[in-house]
C-alpha positions, 0 to 999 in steps of 0.5 A: 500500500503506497503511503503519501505524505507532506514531509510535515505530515511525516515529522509529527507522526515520526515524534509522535511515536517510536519507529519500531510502532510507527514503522509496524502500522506503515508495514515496512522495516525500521531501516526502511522508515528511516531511510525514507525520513533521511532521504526527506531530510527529515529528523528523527528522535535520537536514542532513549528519546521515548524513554526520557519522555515516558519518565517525565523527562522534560524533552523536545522536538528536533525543529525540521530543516527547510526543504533542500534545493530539488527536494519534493515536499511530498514524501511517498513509501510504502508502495507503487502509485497507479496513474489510472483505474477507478481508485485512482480517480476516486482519489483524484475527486476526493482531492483538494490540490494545493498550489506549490507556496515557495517562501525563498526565492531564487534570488535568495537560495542562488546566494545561498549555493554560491555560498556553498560551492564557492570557487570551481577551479580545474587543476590539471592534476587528476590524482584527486579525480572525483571517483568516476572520473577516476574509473573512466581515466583507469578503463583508459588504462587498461585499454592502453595496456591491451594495445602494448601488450597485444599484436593487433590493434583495434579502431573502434577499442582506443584509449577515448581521453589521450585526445586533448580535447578528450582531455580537457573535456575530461578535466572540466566535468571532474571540477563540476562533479567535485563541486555537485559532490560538496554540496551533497550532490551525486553527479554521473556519468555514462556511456561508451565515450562518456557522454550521458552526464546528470546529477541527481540533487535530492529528488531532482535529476538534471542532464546537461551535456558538454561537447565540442561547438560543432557537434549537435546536442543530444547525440549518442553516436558511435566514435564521437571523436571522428565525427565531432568536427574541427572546432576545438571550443566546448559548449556546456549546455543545461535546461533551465527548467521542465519541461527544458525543450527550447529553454537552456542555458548555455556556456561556451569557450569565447575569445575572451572567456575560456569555459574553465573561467565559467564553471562556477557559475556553471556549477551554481546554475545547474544546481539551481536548475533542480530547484526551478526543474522541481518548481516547474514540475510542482506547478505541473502537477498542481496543473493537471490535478485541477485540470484532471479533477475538472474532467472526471467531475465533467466525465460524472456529470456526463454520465449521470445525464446519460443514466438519467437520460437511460432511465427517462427513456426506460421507464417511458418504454415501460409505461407504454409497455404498460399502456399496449398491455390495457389496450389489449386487456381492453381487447380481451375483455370485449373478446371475451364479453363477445363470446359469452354473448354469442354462447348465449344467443346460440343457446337461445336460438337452439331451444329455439329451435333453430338450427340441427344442433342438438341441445347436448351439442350445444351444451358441450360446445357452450361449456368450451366457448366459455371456458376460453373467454374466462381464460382471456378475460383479465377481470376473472384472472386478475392480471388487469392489476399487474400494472399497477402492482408492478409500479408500487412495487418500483416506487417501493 
C-alpha cells in the first residue's frame, strides 16, 4: 500500500511515536522508515528519546530543516502509485490540490549555493579525480595496456581521453562533479565515450551535456571523436527548467572567456536548475490535478445525464409497455364479453329451435366457448392489476 505524505505530515507522526510502532502500522522495516525520513531530510528522535519522555523527562522536538534545493515536499513509501483505474480517480475527486507556496526565492537560495560551492577551479592534476572520473581515466588504462601488450590493434577499442580535447573535456566535468559532490550532490556519468552526464540533487535529476561547438546536442553516436568536427571550443549546455525543450542555458569557450573561467557559475546554475526543474514540475502537477479533477467531475456529470437520460427513456418504454398491455386487456375483455354473448344467443336460438344442433351439442360446445373467454378475460384472472402492482412495487 503506497503511503503519501507532506514531509510535515511525516515529522509529527515520526515524534509522535517510536519507529519500531510507527514503522509496524506503515508495514515496512525500521531501516526502511528511516531511510525514507533521511532521504526527506527529515529528523528523527535520537536514542532513549521515548524513554526520557515516558519518565517525565522534560524533552523536545528536533525543529525540521527547510526543504533542500530539488527536494519534493511530498514524501511517498510504502508502495507503487497507479496513474489510472477507478481508485485512482476516486482519489483524484476526493482531492483538494494545493498550489506549490515557495517562501525563498531564487534570488535568495542562488546566494545561498554560491555560498556553498564557492570557487570551481580545474587543476590539471587528476590524482584527486572525483571517483568516476577516476574509473573512466583507469578503463583508459587498461585499454592502453591491451594495445602494448597485444599484436593487433583495434579502431573502434582506443584509449577515448589521450585526445586533448578528450582531455580537457575530461578535466572540466571532474571540477563540476567535485563541486555537485560538496554540496551533497551525486553527479554521473555514462556511456561508451562518456557522454550521458546528470546529477541527481535530492529528488531532482538534471542532464546537461558538454561537447565540442560543432557537434549537435543530444547525440549518442558511435566514435564521437571522428565525427565531432574541427572546432576545438566546448559548449556546456543545461535546461533551465521542465519541461527544458527550447529553454537552456548555455556556456561556451569565447575569445575572451575560456569555459574553465565559467564553471562556477556553471556549477551554481545547474544546481539551481533542480530547484526551478522541481518548481516547474510542482506547478505541473498542481496543473493537471485541477485540470484532471475538472474532467472526471465533467466525465460524472456526463454520465449521470446519460443514466438519467437511460432511465427517462426506460421507464417511458415501460409505461407504454404498460399502456399496449390495457389496450389489449381492453381487447380481451370485449373478446371475451363477445363470446359469452354469442354462447348465449346460440343457446337461445337452439331451444329455439333453430338450427340441427342438438341441445347436448350445444351444451358441450357452450361449456368450451366459455371456458376460453374466462381464460382471456383479465377481470376473472386478475392480471388487469399487474400494472399497477408492478409500479408500487418500483416506487417501493
Amino acid at each position: 500500500m503506497l503511503h503519501t505524505f507532506t514531509r510535515r505530515e511525516l515529522y509529527d507522526l515520526v515524534w509522535s511515536e517510536p519507529m519500531s510502532k510507527l514503522a509496524k502500522r506503515f508495514k515496512i522495516s525500521d531501516t526502511g522508515l528511516a531511510k525514507v525520513c533521511k532521504k526527506a531530510g527529515i529528523p528523527r528522535p535520537p536514542r532513549g528519546y521515548w524513554a526520557k519522555k515516558q519518565s517525565g523527562k522534560n524533552v523536545g522536538r528536533q525543529p525540521m530543516p527547510p526543504r533542500g534545493i530539488g527536494m519534493s515536499d511530498i514524501v511517498e513509501f510504502g508502495g507503487s502509485h497507479s496513474f489510472y483505474g477507478r481508485d485512482r480517480e476516486a482519489e483524484i475527486l476526493n482531492s483538494n490540490p494545493q498550489e506549490s507556496v515557495f517562501e525563498d526565492n531564487l534570488d535568495e537560495l542562488t546566494k545561498q549555493v554560491k555560498a556553498k560551492i564557492k570557487r570551481v577551479t580545474v587543476p590539471r592534476d587528476m590524482t584527486k579525480a572525483h571517483w568516476q572520473i577516476r574509473k573512466l581515466l583507469d578503463d583508459d588504462e587498461v585499454i592502453r595496456q591491451e594495445q602494448l601488450s597485444s599484436k593487433y590493434s583495434f579502431s573502434w577499442k582506443v584509449p577515448v581521453f589521450d585526445d586533448p580535447i578528450e582531455k580537457r573535456r575530461l578535466r572540466i566535468l571532474n571540477a563540476l562533479f567535485l563541486a555537485f559532490a560538496r554540496f551533497g550532490a551525486k553527479p554521473s556519468i555514462s556511456g561508451n565515450e562518456a557522454r550521458d552526464l546528470s546529477v541527481t540533487i535530492n529528488d531532482t535529476h538534471v542532464s546537461f551535456e558538454l561537447d565540442t561547438t560543432t557537434q549537435k546536442a543530444g547525440k549518442h553516436a558511435h566514435n564521437y571523436i571522428s565525427q565531432r568536427g574541427n572546432s576545438k571550443k566546448l559548449r556546456l549546455t543545461a535546461p533551465k527548467g521542465y519541461p527544458s525543450k527550447g529553454n537552456y542555458w548555455c556556456w561556451e569557450d569565447t575569445d575572451d572567456l575560456s569555459l574553465e573561467k565559467q564553471l562556477s557559475e556553471i556549477a551554481v546554475e545547474i544546481v539551481i536548475c533542480a530547484e526551478r526543474r522541481h518548481r516547474d514540475w510542482s506547478q505541473h502537477q498542481y496543473d493537471w490535478q485541477v485540470k484532471r479533477k475538472s474532467d472526471l467531475i465533467e466525465k460524472l456529470r456526463k454520465r449521470k445525464e446519460e443514466a438519467e437520460r437511460q432511465e427517462r427513456e426506460c421507464q417511458l418504454q415501460l409505461e407504454k409497455e404498460r399502456v399496449d398491455r390495457l389496450l389489449g386487456e381492453a381487447t380481451a375483455l370485449r373478446q371475451a364479453m363477445d363470446i359469452r354473448a354469442y354462447v348465449k344467443a346460440i343457446q337461445e336460438l337452439t331451444k329455439s329451435g333453430v338450427g340441427s344442433a342438438s341441445i347436448e351439442e350445444v351444451a358441450k360446445w357452450s361449456d368450451w366457448a366459455t371456458a376460453q373467454a374466462d381464460r382471456i378475460d383479465p377481470v376473472l384472472s386478475g392480471t388487469f392489476l399487474e400494472a399497477i402492482h408492478e409500479r408500487d412495487g418500483e416506487e417501493g
